[in-house]
N, C-alpha and C positions, 0 to 999 in steps of 0.2 A: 686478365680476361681472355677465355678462349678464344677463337675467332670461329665463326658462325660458319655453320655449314650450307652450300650455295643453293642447297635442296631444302634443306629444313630449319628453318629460322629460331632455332634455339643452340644452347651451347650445354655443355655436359653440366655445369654450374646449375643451370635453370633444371633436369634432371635431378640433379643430387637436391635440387632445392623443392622439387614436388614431391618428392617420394622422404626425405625428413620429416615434414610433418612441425616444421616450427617456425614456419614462416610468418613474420608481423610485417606490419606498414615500417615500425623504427625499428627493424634487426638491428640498422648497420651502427644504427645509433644507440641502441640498447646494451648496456652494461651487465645487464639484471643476472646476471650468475651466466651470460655468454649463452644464449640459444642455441649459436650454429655449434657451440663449442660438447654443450650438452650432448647435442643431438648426435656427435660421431664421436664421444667418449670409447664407446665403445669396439668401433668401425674397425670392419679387418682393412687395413692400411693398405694391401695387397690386390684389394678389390678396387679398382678404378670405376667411375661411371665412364660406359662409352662413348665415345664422341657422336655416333650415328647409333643408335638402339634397335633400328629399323633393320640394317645391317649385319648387324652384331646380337642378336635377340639374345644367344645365348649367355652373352655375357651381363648383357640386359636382366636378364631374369636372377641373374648370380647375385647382383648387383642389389637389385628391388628385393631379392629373399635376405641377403644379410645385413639392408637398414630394416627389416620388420623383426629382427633380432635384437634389434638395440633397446636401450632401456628410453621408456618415452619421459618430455620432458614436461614436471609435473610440477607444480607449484607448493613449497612445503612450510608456507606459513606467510603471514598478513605479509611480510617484507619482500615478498616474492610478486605481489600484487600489483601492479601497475597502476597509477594516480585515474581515479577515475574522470578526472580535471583533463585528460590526456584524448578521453573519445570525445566522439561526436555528440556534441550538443549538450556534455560536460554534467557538472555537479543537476542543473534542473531536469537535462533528461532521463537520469542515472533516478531521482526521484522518482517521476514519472512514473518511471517503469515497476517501483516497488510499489508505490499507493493504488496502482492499476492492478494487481495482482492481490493485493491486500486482503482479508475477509474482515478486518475491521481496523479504526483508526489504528495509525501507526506516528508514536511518540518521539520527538526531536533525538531523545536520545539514541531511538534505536536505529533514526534512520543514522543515525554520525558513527554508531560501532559500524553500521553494513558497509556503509561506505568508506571508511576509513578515513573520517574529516571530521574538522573543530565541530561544535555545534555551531555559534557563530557564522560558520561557513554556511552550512544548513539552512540555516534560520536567513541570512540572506536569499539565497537560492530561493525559498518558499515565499519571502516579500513579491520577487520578481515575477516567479510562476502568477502570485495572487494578482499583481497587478495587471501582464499579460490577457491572464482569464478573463479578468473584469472590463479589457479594453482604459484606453487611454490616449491622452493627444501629447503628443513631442512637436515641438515649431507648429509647421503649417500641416502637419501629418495624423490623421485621426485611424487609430487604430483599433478595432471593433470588438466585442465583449466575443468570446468565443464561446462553443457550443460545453465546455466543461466551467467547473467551478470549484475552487481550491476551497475547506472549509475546515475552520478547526472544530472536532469536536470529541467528548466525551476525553478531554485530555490529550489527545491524537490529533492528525489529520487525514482525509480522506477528500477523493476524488468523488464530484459529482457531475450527472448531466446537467446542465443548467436548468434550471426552475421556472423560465420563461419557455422553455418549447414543452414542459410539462404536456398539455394536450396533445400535442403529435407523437411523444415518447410514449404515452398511455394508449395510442389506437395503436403501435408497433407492437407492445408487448401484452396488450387487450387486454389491459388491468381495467377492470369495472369498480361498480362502490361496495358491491360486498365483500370487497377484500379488507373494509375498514372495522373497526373496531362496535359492538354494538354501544348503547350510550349505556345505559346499566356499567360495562366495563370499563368506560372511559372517567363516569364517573368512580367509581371504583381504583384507578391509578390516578387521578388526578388526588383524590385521601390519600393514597401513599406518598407519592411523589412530595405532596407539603406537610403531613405529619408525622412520618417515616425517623424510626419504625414501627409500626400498627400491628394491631391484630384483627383476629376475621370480626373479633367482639366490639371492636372499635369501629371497624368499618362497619359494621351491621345498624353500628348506633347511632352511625353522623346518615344513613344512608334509610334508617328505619326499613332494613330487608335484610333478609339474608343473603351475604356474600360469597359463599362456598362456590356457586358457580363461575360469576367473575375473576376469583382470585384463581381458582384454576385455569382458566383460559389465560390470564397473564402471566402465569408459568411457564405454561406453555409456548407462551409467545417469547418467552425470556425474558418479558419486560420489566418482571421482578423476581428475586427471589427470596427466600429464606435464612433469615439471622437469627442470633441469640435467640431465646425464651426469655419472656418478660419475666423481671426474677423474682416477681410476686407470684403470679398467677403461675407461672411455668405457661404457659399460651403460646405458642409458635407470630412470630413475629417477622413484618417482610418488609421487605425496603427494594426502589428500586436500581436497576442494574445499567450499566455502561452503555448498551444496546437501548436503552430507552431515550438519555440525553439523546445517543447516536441517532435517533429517530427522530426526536423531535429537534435536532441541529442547536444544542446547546455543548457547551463545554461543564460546566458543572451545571449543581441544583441551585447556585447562589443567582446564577442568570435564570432562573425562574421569575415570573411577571408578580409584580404583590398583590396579594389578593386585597387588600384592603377597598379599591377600588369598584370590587364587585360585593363587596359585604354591605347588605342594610345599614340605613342609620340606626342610631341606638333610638330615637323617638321614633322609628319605626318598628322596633322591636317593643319596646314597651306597648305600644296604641296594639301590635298583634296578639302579645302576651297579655292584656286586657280583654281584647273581643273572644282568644282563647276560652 
């Protein structure tokens, strides 16, 4: 180690280590293809950093022109990566930060290639985020539901505001009720979603209307799209889309509620089909 100058409380070391460009918290302990070692691969040997810059400017400047010559030191494939295990606040905050950014669910597996971890690992991680969000008591210590909420859905998982500040989330972003669905359309996806895949002629027949308008609007909204032709009729056929579970906070169609529950009895159907 140099010994420090009585003026200026740095040493040439700490120079040559500003003007590199490769400094981390573990250098000294990083193996990783040798940082400091990269970084003056190229270095003319002859160029010294000065002991006082201040003094010496010109050699100063000789110095800072030929490390901006060197080749910088660039990461050239996953093994070059450093363990994301390694920052701060580790494999759950490394999460975080990708479902925060997300534009829609994001699947165990992708988050495991991005991060470069088991899934296992992952899937741990994601327990702990979920239990975190929802609040929890340890001994004598109660730990409060926070303002996000982990949720799997449409296959994925994705980050939300929590569902109890609802009303204060709504006067921030001044969502009103016409940003909702009309009932015409809601019934309308509600025929798809359970007897999917449908056509306009199917819908028109449980709905006695025509549905041309509806199903466009859920186009629109992405909530459903377009599949096969029905191979009788050839009839355009729709089913709905990943963005719909995502909306209504399901992982699949199978966690849909059974209708059974809201269907007339059969001696109600009879006694109407009578008075009919």
């Amino acid at each position: 180690m140099s010994e420090r100058s009585e003026e200026y409380d740095y040493t040439a070391e700490d120079l040559a280590l500003l003007t590199s460009g490769a400094w981390s918290p573990d250098t000294e302990d990083h193996d990783h293809n040798n940082a400091e070692q990269c970084s003056f691969d190229n270095a003319d040997k002859s160029v010294q950093a000065p002991e006082n810059p201040w003094e010496e400017p010109e050699k100063a400047e000789e110095y800072a022109a030929q490390k901006t010559r060197q080749k910088p030191v660039v990461l050239l494939n996953d093994e070059d990566i450093p363990s994301v295990e390694l920052q701060p606040g580790g494999t759950k905050a490394a999460i975080e930060a990708i479902l925060l950014i997300a534009h829609k669910p994001v699947r165990t597996r992708e988050l495991s290639e991005a991060l470069l971890l088991p899934e296992d690992v992952i899937e741990s991680a994601l327990d702990q985020l979920y239990r975190e969000y929802n609040g929890y008591v340890e001994q004598d210590t109660v730990y409060e539901p926070r303002g996000l909420e982990l949720r799997r859905v449409a296959g994925g998982w994705r980050i939300y505001s929590r569902s109890d500040f609802s009303p204060w989330v709504g006067r921030f972003i001044g969502s009103k009720a016409n940003s909702k669905l009309p009932k015409a359309v809601m019934e309308t996806l509600a025929i798809i979603a359970y007897q999917q895949p449908v056509t306009r002629a199917y819908i028109a027949g449980v709905r006695g209307t025509n549905a041309d308008s509806a199903v466009r609007t859920l186009l629109q909204r992405e909530l459903i799209v377009e599949t096969t032709p029905e191979p009788q009729t050839r009839a355009q056929q729709y089913i709905t889309t990943e963005l719909f579970l995502e909306k209504i906070g399901l992982d699949s169609l199978d966690e849909l509620p059974p209708l059974a529950p809201y269907l007339p009895d059969e001696n109600d159907l009879e006694i109407a089909t009578e008075n009919f």
